[in-house]
LOBA-244560 format. One record per residue (C-alpha): z, x, y. Coordinates in nm, 4 decimals. Example, Ala and Ser with C-alpha at 12.3 -4.5 7.8 and 13.67 -1.06 7.14 Angstrom:
atom zz=0.7800; xx=1.2300; yy=-0.4500
atom zz=0.7140; xx=1.3670; yy=-0.1060
end
This chain:
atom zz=1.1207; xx=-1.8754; yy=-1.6276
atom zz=1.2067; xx=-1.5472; yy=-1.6767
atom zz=1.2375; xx=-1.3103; yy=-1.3816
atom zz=1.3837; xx=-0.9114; yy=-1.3100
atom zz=1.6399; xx=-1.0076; yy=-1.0774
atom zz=1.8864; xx=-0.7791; yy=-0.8336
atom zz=2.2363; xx=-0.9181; yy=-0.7939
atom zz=2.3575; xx=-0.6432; yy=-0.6261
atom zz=2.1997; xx=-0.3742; yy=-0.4211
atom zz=2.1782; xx=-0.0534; yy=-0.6022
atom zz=1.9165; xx=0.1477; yy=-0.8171
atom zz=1.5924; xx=0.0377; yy=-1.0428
atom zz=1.8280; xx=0.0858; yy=-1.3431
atom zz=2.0723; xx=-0.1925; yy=-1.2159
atom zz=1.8131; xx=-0.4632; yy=-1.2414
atom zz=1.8751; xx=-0.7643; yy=-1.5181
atom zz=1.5840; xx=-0.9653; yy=-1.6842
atom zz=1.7179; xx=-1.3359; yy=-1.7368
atom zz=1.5865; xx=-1.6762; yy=-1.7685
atom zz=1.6121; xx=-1.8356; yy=-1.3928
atom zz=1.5185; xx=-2.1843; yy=-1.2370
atom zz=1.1929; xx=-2.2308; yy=-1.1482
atom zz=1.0341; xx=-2.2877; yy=-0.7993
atom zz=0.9337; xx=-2.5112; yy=-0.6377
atom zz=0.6565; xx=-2.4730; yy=-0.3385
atom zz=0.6962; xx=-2.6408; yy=0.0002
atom zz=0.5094; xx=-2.8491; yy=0.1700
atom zz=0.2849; xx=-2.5341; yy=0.2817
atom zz=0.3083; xx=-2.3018; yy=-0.0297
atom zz=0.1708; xx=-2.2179; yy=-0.3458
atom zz=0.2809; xx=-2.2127; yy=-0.6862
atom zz=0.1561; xx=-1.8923; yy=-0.8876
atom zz=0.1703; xx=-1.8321; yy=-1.2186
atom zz=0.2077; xx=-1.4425; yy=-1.2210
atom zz=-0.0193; xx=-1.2650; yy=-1.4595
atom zz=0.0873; xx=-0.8993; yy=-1.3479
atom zz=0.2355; xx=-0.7547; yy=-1.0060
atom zz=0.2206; xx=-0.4285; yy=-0.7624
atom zz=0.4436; xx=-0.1803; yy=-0.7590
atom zz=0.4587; xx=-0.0424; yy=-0.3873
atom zz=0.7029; xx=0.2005; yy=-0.1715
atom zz=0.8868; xx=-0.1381; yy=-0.0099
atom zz=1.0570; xx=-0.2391; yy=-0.3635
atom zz=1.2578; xx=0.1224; yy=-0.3878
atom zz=1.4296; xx=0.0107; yy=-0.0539
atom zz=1.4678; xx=-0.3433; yy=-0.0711
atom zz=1.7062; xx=-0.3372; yy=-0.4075
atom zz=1.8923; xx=-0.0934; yy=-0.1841
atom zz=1.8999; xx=-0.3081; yy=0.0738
atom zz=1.7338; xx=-0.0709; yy=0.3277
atom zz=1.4373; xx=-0.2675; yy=0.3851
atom zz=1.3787; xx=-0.4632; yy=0.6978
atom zz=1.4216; xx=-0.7725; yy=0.5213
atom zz=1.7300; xx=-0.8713; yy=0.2984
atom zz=1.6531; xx=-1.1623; yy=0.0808
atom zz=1.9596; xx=-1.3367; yy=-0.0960
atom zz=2.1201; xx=-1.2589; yy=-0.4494
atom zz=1.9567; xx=-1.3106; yy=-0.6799
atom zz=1.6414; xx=-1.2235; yy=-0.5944
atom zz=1.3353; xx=-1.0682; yy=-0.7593
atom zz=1.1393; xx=-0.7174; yy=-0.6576
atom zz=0.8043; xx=-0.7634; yy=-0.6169
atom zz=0.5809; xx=-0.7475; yy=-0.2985
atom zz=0.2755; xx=-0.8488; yy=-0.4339
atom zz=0.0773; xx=-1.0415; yy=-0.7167
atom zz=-0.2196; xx=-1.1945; yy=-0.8765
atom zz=-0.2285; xx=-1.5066; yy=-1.0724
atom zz=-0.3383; xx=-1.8362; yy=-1.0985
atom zz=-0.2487; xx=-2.1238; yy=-0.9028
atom zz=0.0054; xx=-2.4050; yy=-1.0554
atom zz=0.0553; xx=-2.6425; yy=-0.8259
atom zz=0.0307; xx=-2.6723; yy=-0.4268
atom zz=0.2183; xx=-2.8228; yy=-0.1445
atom zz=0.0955; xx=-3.1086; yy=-0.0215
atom zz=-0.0609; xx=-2.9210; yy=0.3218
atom zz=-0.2086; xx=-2.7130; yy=0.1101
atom zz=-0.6269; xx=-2.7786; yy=0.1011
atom zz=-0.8023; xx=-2.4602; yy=0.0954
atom zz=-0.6427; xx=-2.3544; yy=-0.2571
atom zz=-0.6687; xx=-2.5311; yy=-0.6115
atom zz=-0.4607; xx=-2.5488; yy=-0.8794
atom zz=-0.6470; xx=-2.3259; yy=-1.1315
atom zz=-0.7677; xx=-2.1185; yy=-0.9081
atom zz=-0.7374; xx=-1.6929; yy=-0.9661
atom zz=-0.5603; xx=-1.5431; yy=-0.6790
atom zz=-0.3367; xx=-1.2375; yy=-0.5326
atom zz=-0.1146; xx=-1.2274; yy=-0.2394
atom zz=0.1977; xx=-1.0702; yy=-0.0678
atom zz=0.5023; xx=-1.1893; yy=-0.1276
atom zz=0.7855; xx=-0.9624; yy=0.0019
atom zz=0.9720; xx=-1.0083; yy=-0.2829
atom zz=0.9823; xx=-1.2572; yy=-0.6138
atom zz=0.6389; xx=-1.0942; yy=-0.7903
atom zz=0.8750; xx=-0.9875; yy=-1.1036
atom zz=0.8867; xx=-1.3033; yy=-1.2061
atom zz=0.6970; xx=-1.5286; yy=-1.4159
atom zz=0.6112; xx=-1.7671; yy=-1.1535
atom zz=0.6674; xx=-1.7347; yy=-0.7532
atom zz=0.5969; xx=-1.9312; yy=-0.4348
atom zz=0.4336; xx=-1.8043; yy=-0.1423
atom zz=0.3009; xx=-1.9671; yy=0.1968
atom zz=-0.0485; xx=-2.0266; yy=0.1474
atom zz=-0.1571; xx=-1.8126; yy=0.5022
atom zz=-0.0540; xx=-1.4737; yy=0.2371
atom zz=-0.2686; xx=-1.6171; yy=-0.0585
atom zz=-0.6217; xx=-1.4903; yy=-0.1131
atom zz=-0.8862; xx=-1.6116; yy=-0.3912
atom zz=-0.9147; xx=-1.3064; yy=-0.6269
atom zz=-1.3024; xx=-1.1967; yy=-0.5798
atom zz=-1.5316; xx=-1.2119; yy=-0.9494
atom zz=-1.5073; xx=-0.8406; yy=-0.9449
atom zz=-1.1885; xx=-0.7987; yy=-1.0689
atom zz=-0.9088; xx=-0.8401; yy=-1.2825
atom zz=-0.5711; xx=-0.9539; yy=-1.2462
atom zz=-0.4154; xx=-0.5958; yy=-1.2916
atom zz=-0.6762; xx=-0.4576; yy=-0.9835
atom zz=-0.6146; xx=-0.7872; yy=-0.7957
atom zz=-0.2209; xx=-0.6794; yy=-0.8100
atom zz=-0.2880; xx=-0.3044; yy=-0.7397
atom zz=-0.5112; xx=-0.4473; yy=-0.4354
atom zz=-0.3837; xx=-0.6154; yy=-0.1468
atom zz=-0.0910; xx=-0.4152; yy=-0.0170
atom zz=-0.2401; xx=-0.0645; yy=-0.0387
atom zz=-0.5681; xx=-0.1410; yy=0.0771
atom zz=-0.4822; xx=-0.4258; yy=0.3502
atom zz=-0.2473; xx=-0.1512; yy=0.4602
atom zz=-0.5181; xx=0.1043; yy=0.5053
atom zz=-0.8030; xx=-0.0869; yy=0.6200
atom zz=-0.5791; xx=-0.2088; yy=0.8857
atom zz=-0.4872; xx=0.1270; yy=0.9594
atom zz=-0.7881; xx=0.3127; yy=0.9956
atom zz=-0.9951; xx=-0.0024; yy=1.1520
atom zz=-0.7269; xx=-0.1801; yy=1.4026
atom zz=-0.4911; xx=0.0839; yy=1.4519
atom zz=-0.6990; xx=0.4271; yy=1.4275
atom zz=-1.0400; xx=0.3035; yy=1.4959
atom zz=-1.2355; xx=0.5411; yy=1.2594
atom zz=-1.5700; xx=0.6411; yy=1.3498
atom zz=-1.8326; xx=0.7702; yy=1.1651
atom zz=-1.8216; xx=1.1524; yy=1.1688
atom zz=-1.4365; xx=1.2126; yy=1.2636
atom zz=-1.2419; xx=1.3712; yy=1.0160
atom zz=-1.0187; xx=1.1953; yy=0.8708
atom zz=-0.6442; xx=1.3710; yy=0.7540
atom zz=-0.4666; xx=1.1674; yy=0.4552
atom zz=-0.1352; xx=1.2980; yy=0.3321
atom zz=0.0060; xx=1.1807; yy=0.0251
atom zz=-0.3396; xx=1.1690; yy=-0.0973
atom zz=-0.3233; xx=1.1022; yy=-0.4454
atom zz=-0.0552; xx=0.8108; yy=-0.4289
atom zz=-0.1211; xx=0.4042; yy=-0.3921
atom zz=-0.1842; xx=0.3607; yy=0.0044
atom zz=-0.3555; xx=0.7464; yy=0.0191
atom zz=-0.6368; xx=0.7003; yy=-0.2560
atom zz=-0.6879; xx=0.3569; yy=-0.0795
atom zz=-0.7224; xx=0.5549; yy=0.3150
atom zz=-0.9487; xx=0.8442; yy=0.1365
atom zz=-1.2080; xx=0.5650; yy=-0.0351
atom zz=-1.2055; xx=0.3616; yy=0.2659
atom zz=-1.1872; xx=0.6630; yy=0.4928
atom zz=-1.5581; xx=0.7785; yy=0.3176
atom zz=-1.6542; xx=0.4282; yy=0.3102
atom zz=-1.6506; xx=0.3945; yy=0.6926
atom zz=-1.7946; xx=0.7839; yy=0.7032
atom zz=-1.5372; xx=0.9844; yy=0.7811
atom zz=-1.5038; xx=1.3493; yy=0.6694
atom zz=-1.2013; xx=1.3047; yy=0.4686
atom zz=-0.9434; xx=1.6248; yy=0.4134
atom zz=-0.7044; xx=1.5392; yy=0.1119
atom zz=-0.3532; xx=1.6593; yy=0.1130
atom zz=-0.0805; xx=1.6611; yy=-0.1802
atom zz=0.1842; xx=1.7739; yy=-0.3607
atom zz=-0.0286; xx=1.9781; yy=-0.6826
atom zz=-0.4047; xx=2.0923; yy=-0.8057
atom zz=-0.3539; xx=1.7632; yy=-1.0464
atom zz=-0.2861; xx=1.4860; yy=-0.7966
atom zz=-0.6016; xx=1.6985; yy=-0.5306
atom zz=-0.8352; xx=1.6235; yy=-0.8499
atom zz=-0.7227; xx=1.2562; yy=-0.8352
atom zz=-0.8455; xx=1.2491; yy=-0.4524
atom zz=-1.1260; xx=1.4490; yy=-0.5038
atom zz=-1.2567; xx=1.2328; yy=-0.7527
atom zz=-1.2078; xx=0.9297; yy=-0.5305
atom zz=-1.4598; xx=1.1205; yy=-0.2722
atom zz=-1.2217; xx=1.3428; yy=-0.0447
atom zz=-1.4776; xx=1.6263; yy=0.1191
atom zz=-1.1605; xx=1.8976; yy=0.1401
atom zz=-0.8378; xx=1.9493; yy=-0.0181
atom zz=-0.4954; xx=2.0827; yy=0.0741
atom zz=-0.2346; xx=2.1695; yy=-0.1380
atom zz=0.0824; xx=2.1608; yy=0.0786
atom zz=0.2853; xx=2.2704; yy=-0.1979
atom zz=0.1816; xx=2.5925; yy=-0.1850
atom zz=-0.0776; xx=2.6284; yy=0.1662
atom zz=0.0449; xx=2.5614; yy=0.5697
atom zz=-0.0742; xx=2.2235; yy=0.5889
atom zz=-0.1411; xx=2.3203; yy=0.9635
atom zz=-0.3041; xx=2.6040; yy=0.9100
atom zz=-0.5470; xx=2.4707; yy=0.6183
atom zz=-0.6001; xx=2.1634; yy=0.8750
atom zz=-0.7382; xx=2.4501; yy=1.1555
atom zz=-0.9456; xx=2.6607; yy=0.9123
atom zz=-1.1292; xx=2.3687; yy=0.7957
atom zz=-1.2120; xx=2.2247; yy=1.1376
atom zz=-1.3060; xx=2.5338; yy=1.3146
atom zz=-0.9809; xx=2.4939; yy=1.5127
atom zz=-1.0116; xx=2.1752; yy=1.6153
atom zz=-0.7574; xx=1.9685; yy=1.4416
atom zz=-0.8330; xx=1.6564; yy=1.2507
atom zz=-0.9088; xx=1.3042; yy=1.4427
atom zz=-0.7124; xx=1.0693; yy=1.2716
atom zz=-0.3946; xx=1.1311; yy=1.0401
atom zz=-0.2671; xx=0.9151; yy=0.8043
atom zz=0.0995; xx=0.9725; yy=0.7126
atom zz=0.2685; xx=0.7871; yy=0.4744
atom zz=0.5142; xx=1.0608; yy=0.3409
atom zz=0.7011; xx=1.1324; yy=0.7160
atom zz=0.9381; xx=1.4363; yy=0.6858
atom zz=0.8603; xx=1.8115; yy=0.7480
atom zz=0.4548; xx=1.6993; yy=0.6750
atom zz=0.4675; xx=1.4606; yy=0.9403
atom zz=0.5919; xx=1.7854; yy=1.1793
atom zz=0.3352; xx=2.0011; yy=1.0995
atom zz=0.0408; xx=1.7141; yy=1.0934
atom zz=0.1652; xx=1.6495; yy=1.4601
atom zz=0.0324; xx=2.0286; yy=1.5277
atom zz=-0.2568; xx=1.9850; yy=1.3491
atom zz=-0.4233; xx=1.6504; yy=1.5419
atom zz=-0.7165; xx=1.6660; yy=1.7601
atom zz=-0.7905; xx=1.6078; yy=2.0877
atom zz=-0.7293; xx=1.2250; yy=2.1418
atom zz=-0.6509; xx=1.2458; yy=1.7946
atom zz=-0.4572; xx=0.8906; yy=1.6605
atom zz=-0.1679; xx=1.0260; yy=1.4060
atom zz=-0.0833; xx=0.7115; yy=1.1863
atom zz=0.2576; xx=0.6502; yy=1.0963
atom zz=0.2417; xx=0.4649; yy=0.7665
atom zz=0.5656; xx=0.5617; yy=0.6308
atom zz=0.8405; xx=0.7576; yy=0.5313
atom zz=0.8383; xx=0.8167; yy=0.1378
atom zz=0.9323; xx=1.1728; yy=0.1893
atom zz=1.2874; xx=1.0299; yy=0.2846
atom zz=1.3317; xx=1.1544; yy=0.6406
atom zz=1.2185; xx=0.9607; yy=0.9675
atom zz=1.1001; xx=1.2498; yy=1.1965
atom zz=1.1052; xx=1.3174; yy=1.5270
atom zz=0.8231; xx=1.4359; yy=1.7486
atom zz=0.8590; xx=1.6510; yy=2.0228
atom zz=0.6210; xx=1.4195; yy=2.2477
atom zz=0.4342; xx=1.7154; yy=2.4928
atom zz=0.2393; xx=1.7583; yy=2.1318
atom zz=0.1049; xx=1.4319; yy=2.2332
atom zz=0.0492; xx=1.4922; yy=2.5888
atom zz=-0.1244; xx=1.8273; yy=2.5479
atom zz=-0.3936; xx=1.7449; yy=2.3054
atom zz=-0.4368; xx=1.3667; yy=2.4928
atom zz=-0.3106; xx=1.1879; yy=2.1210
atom zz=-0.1299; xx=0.9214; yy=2.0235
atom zz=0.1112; xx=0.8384; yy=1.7841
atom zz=0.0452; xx=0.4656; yy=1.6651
atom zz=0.2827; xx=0.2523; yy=1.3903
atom zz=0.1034; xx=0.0876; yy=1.0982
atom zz=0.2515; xx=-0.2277; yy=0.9928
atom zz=0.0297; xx=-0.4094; yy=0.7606
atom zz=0.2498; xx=-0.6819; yy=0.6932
atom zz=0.3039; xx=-0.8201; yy=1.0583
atom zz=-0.0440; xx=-0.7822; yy=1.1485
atom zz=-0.1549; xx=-1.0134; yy=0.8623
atom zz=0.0599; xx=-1.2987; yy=0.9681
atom zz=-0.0093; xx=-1.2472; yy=1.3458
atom zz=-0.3738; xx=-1.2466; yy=1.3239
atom zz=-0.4970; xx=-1.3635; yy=0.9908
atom zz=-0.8613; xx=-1.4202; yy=1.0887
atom zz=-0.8658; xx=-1.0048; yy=1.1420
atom zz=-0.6737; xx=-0.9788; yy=0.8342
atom zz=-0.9075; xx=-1.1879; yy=0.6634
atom zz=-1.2674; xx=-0.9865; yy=0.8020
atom zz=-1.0641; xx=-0.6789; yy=0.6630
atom zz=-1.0429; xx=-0.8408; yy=0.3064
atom zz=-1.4144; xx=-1.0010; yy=0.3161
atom zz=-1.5000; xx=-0.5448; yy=0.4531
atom zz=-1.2846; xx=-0.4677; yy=0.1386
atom zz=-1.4076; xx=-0.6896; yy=-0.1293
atom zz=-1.7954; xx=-0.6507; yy=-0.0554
atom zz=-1.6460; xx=-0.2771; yy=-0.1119
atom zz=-1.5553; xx=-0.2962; yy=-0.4309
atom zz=-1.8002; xx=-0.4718; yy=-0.5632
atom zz=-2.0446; xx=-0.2588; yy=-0.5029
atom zz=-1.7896; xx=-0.0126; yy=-0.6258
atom zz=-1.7586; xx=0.2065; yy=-0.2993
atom zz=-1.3397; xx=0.1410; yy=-0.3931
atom zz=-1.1945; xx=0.1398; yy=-0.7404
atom zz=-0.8205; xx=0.0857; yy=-0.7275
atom zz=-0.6643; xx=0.3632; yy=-1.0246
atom zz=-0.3606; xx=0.2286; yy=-1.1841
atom zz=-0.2425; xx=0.4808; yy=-1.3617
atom zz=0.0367; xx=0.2943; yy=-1.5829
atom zz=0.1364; xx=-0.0221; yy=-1.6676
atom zz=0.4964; xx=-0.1525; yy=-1.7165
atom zz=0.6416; xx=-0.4888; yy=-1.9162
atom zz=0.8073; xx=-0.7108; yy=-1.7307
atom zz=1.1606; xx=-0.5942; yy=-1.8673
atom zz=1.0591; xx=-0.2828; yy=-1.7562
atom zz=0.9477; xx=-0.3142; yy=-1.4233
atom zz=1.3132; xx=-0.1287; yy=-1.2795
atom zz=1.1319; xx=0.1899; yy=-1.4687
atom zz=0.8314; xx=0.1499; yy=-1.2762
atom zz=1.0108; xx=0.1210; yy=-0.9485
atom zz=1.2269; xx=0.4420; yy=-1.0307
atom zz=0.8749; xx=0.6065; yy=-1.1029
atom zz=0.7535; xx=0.5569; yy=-0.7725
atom zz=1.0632; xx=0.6410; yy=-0.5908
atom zz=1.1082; xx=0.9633; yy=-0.7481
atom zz=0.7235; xx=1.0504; yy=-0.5796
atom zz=0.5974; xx=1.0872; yy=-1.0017
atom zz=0.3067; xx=0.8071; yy=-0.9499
atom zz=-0.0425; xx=0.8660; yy=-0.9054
atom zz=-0.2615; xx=0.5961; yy=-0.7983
atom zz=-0.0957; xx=0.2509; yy=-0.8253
atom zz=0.1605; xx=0.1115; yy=-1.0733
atom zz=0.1644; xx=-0.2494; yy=-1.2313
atom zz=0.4205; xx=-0.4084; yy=-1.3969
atom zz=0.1898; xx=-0.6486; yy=-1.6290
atom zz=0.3490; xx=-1.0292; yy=-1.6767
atom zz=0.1172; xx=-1.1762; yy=-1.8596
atom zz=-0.0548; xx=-0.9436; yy=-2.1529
end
C-alpha cells in the first residue's frame, strides 16, 4: 500500500510517499480501507515529535479517517467487513489502509460522505465533549469561542447554538468572522484589530462570558482569563497560537471560575458509553443539518505534508482533508 510516511522528525515538507507493507489487525482491531482522512492541529506536532505520543519510524500522520471496513479481528462482532466507517487513529490515516482498535471505530451515519465523515470525529467529539462534560453549557449562557473560524471552533460555535447558547465569535480577520457568522455565531470579535477583553465586556453588559473555549492559548488565552464570568468555566482546548500560558490564578478566585483541560482523546477511551451518547447528540445533529462540517480544501495523498504545513501556519479555515480515495 502506499502511505505518507515520517522517518525522521522534522517539517510537513520532509514527509516521503512510498509503497509500505500492509497491516494486519489484531485480534481486537479493524482493517480500514481509507477513502480520505482529517487534517487536525495534533499532526503539526507529532512529525516533530512534540506530541504526547511518539510512534516509531516509519510511521504515517494521520489522526483520523473514514473508510470502509476490510477485514476484522477475530473479537471483533459489532463491525462488518463492508461496512462505511470513521474513527481516530492517532496516527497511520495517510495511508491507504490502517488498523485501529475497534472501541475508536464508529459506523459512518447515511448523512454523510466519506470526506465529512473524516472532517467529523476529532473536531466535533472534541467540542461536544467540551462544552457538555467539561463546560456544562446551558441554555442562555454565552458562550466565548476563540479561533472561531478554524476546525474545532466552527464545530464549538454550531454546537454551542445547537445546545442554545449565545455564541460570541472571535478571530484573526472580517473573512474568517463571516465564516463563523455564517455557521450561526450571534456576535463577532475581531482580535486582530479590537481588545478581545474589552469587546467581551461591551457585549455582555460587563459581565464577562460563561464559558470560553480556547484552542489558540497565548496572549488570547490572557486576556479571555479577564474576560470570564462569574463561575465562568474557561476551556483549555489548546495551544495553536504556540505559547502555553500562564494564569495568574486570583483571576480564578475572584470571579468564583475555573479553568478546566479538554482532552477529547482520553475521555473517549475512558468512558466510551459517554463518548458514544455524544456521537448519537452529534449525528441526529447533522442530519437534521443543525451542523455542517466546512472543508475548505482538499489535498492528494502525495500531498497531504502541504496540507499539514497549511494548518500549522494558522492559513485554514474550516477543516482540511487529504482525499485517498477520489
Amino acid at each position: 500500500m502506499k502511505a505518507l510516511l515520517c522517518k525522521a522528525f522534522g517539517p510537513a515538507d520532509t514527509l516521503i510517499l512510498e509503497e509500505t507493507d500492509n497491516p494486519h489487525p489484531k485480534a481486537n482491531e479493524v482493517l480500514i480501507d481509507v477513502h480520505a482522512a482529517g487534517v487536525n492541529f495534533p499532526d503539526t506536532l507529532i512529525i516533530e515529535g512534540k506530541y504526547q505520543f511518539k510512534p516509531p519510524f516509519p510511521f504515517a500522520p494521520g489522526g483520523e479517517v473514514a473508510g470502509v471496513v476490510s477485514a476484522v479481528g477475530e473479537k471483533v462482532s459489532h463491525l462488518q467487513v463492508g461496512a462505511r466507517v470513521m474513527a481516530l487513529t492517532g496516527w497511520g490515516g495517510f495511508a491507504e489502509q490502517v488498523a485501529v482498535p475497534a472501541y475508536n471505530v464508529l459506523s459512518m451515519p447515511d448523512s454523510m460522505d466519506f470526506i465529512n465523515a473524516a472532517a467529523f470525529g476529532m473536531t466535533y467529539g472534541t467540542s461536544m465533549h467540551a462544552l457538555s462534560q467539561r463546560a456544562d453549557l446551558q441554555p442562555g449562557e454565552t458562550l466565548l469561542v476563540l479561533g472561531a473560524s478554524g476546525g474545532v471552533g466552527l464545530a464549538a460555535v454550531e454546537i454551542g447554538k445547537a445546545m442554545g447558547a449565545r455564541v460570541i465569535a472571535a478571530a484573526s480577520s472580517a473573512a474568517k468572522l463571516d465564516v463563523a457568522k455564517q455557521a450561526g455565531a450571534d456576535e463577532l470579535i475581531d482580535y486582530s484589530t479590537q481588545s478581545l477583553k474589552d469587546e467581551v465586556k461591551r457585549l455582555t453588559n460587563g459581565q464577562g462570558a460563561d464559558v470560553i473555549y480556547d484552542p489558540v492559548g497565548g496572549d488570547l488565552f490572557d486576556q479571555a482569563a479577564r474576560s470570564i464570568a462569574w463561575n465562568g468555566r474557561l476551556l483549555v482546548v489548546g495551544f495553536a497560537s504556540g505559547r502555553i500560558p500562564e494564569l495568574p490564578v486570583n483571576l480564578m478566585l475572584l470571579k468564583g471560575a475555573a479553568v478546566v483541560g479538554v482532552f477529547w482523546g482520553s475521555f473517549a477511551q475512558r468512558h466510551p458509553a459517554d463518548n458514544a451518547a455524544n456521537f448519537a447528540q452529534l449525528f441526529a445533529w447533522h442530519a437534521a443539518g443543525k451542523l455542517k462540517p466546512l472543508v475548505s480544501e482538499t489535498f492528494a495523498l502525495a500531498n497531504g505534508g502541504a496540507a499539514i504545513d497549511a494548518l500549522a501556519q494558522r492559513k485554514a479555515v474550516g477543516k482540511l482533508v487529504v482525499q485517498v480515495v477520489d
